[in-house]
N, C-alpha and C positions, 0 to 999 in steps of 0.2 A: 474534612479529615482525610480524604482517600486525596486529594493534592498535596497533601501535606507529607504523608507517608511514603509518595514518591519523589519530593524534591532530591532526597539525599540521593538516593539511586540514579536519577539523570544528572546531579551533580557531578557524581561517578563518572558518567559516559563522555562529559564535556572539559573542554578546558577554553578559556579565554583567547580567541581571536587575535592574536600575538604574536609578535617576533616576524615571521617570512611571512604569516598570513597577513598582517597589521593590526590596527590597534581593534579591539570592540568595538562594536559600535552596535545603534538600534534601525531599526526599517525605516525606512518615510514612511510605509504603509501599515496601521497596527492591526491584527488578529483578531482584538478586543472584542468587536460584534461580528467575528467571521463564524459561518455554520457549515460551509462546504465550499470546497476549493477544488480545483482541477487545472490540468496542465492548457495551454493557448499556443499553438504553432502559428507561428505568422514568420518573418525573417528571422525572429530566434523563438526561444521556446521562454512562455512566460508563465507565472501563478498566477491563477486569479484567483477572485472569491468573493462572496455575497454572504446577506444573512440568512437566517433561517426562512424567513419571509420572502424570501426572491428579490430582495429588493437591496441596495445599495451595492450592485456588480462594480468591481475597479480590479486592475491590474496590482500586484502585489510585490512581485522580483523577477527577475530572470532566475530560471534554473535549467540544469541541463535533465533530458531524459533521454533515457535510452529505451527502445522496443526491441522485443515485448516488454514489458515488465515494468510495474508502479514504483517509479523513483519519490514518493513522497510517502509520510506514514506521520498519523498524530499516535501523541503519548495517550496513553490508555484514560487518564483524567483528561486529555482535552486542552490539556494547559504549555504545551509543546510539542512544534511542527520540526519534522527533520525533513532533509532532501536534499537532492546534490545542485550544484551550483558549478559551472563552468570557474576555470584559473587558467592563467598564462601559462602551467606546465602541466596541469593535470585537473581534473575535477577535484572536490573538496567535498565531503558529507560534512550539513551543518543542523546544527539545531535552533529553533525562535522560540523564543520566551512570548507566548501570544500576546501576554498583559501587557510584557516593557517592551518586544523589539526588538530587546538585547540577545545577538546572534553570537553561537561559541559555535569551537568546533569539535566534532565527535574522536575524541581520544580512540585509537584501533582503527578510524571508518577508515582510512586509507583503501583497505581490500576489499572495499566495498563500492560494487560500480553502478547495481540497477537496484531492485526489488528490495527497501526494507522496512523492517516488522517488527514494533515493540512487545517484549515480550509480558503479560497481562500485570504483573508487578512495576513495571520500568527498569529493573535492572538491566536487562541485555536489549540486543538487537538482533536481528536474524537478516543477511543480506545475501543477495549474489554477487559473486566476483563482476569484473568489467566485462565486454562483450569478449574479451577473449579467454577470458578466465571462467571456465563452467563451474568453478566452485563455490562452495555456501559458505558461508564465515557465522558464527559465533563473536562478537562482539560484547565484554565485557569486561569493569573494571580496569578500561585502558587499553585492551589487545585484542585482537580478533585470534579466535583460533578456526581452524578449516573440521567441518562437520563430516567424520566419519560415517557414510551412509548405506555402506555393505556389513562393515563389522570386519575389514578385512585390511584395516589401514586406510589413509586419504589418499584419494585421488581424484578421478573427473567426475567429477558430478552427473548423476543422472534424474538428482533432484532439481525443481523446477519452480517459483515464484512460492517461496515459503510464507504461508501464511501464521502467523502465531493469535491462534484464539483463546478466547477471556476461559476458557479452561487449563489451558497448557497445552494441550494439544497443539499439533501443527499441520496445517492443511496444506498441501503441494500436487504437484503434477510429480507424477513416478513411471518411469518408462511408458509413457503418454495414457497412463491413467491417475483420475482425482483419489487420490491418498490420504489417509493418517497417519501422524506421524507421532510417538514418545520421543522425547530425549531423555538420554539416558547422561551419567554423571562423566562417562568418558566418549561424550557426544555422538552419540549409535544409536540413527533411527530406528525405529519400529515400527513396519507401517501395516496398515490394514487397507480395501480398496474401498472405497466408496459406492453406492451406487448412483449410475451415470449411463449414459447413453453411447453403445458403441460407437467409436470416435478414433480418427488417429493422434487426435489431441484435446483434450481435455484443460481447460489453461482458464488462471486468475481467478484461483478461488478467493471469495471474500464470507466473514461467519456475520451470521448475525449476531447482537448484541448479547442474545443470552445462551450463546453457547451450541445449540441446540439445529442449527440450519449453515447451510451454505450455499452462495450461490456461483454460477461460474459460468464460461462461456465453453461450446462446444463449436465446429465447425456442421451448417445446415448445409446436406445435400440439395435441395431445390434451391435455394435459393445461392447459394454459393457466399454464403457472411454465415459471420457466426449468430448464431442463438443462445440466449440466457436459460439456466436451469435453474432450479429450486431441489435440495436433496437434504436431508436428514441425516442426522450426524450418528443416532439409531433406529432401528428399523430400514425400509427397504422403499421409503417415500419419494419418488422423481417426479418432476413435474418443469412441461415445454413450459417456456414463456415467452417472449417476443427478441426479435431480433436486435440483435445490441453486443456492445461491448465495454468491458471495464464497470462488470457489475459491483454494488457496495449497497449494502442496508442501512438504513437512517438509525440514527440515535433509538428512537425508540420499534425497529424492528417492524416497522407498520411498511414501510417505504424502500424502493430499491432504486437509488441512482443512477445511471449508466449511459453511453454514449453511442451515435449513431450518424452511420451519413443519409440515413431516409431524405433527409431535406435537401441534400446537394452537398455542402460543408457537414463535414463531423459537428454535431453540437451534442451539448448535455441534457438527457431527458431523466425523468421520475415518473415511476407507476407502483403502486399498490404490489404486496409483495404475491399476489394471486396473476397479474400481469396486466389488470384493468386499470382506468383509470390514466391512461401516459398521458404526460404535459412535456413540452418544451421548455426549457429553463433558460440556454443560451440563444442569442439571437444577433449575432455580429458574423462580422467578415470571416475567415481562415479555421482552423480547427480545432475546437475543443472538445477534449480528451481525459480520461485519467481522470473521472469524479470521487472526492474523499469526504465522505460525513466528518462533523466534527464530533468526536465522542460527547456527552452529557457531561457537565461540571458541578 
């Protein structure tokens, strides 16, 4: 039922792969048994992805990313992967149909250059401008508008890798601390701070599935890399966790993905959302990056 009820609304956000972009078309690689995916640097930048299991890793497409900030996001049902993709004049935000393949492109994403985030309906998207562009866009219905975040008219952004969680809420970085954000109906944040660990950056927050938790990286004075946190969306809960980057909680909120160059190459690890328990996931040449659970279908 809950794929059903979002079809219409990402129908809304796409249009068919056409005219200057070329015809539709589907992947060589399908979705169908993928459960997390993450970006691959080697001479370009690739997706991969595996199943739940660990098992069936393959390369999936080229896509572009930009750092900081998670160029890939699944639809809230699980059922469509967006993310930018390199073109001969500019990137393109696109969307996959995980079951068919079949790749559209995101009506508005134009102004959308790193970091985006469906919002817990499917209707919109939440992104950052290009690496020159500090602005946030709103993305819906075909157009992106620029998210007023003072209340004082649009301008440069001082918001930072918008997170859109399965409450409405939105989690960010806000003159370098981890934020709450409302949107409001003429897009004016409202934000509260989070607690977190004095830091001059606070960065990549990801929610857990039921609303209720965040995790994020912070920069560790000893060690000089970041560290993963655990924080509570109420009350006053912080909790260290192990050194990593490009934190994300599993489907069912038990697990926390995230990546690390402990071994030499950046690879992709998993631990227990307490911080016991890490395994190694990736195990290849060059560097992966940017792990994404696949939501529950």
């Amino acid at each position: 039922m809950a794929s059903r009820l979002l079809l219409a609304p990402l129908l809304a956000l796409v249009a068919l792969a056409t005219g200057s972009g070329g015809s539709a078309n589907a992947r060589s690689s399908s979705l169908a048994d993928v459960g997390l995916v993450w970006l691959h640097g080697g001479r370009s930048t690739e997706l991969w992805g595996m199943r739940v299991d660990g098992r069936g890793e393959r390369p999936l497409w080229p896509v572009l990313s930009f750092e900081p900030g998670l160029s890939i996001g699944w639809s809230p049902d699980g059922t469509h992967l967006v993310y930018y993709e390199p073109g001969r004049e500019q990137a393109r935000l696109y969307v996959t149909d995980a079951t068919t393949g079949r790749r559209s492109v995101v009506q508005g994403g134009s102004a959308c250059g790193r970091t985006v985030s469906f919002s817990p309906d499917g209707h919109s998207l939440l992104c950052e401008g290009n690496p020159e562009d500090e602005r946030v866009y709103l993305v819906t219905g075909g157009r992106a508008r620029e998210v007023d975040e003072s209340g004082q008219g649009p301008g440069d952004s001082v918001l930072g890798e918008p997170a859109w969680g399965p409450t409405g809420l939105i989690a960010g970085t806000y003159l370098s601390s981890l934020s709450l954000f409302s949107l409001s109906r003429n897009l004016h944040l409202l934000a509260r701070t989070l607690p977190q660990p004095q830091s001059d950056y606070n960065q990549n927050p990801a929610w857990s599935p039921d609303g209720r938790s965040i995790v994020f990286e912070s920069p560790d004075a000893k060690s000089h890399k970041n560290r993963i946190w655990i924080t509570t969306t109420v009350g006053n809960h912080l909790r260290a966790l192990g050194l990593g980057d490009d934190p994300q909680f599993s489907p069912d909120g038990g697990w926390i993905a995230f990546d690390s160059d402990r071994s030499g190459d950046r690879e992709i690890y998993v631990m227990r959302r307490d911080g016991s328990d890490v395994r190694r996931v990736t195990h290849r040449p060059g560097d992966d990056y940017s792990p994404l659970w696949r939501p529950d279908r």
